[in-house]
N, C-alpha and C positions, 0 to 999 in steps of 0.2 A: 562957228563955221571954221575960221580960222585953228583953233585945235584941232577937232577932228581929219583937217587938212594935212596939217602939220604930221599928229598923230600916224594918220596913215600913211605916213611916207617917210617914216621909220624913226623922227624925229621924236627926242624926249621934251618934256613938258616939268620946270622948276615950278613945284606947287606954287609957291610964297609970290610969283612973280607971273601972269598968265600971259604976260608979252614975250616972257623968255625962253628960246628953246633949243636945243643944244643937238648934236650928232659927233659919234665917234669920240667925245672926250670923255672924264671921268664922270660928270655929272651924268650925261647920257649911260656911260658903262652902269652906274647906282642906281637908277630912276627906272631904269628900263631892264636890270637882271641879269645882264648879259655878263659873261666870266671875263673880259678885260674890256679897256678903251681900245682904241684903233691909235690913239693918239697919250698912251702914257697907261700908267698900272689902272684898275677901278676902282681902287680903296682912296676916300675920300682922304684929303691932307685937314687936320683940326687943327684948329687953334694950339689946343694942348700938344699934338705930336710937334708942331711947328718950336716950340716952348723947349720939348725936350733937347727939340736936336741942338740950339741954341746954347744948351746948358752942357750939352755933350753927354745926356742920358738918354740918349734914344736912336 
């Protein structure tokens, strides 16, 4: 009940986590398709990009 709630009231749904659920940020922006967040770019931050920037390759 609680997803479809959720779901329908434009909120995203974190597979791995079914308590967690997100609006207007990247996870939302990814989850849901949408071409940016409301709240910062859509493209997910990795681990690896995080690494790059660090290293000053990215």
């Amino acid at each position: 009940m609680l997803y479809h709630a959720m779901r329908g009231a434009g909120f995203s749904n974190l597979p791995s986590e079914w308590w967690h659920y997100d609006f207007g940020n990247q996870l939302w922006a990814h989850y849901g398709g949408h071409p940016q967040a409301h709240f910062g770019p859509a493209q997910l931050d990795t681990i690896e990009e995080r690494w790059k920037r660090q290293l000053g390759d990215g």
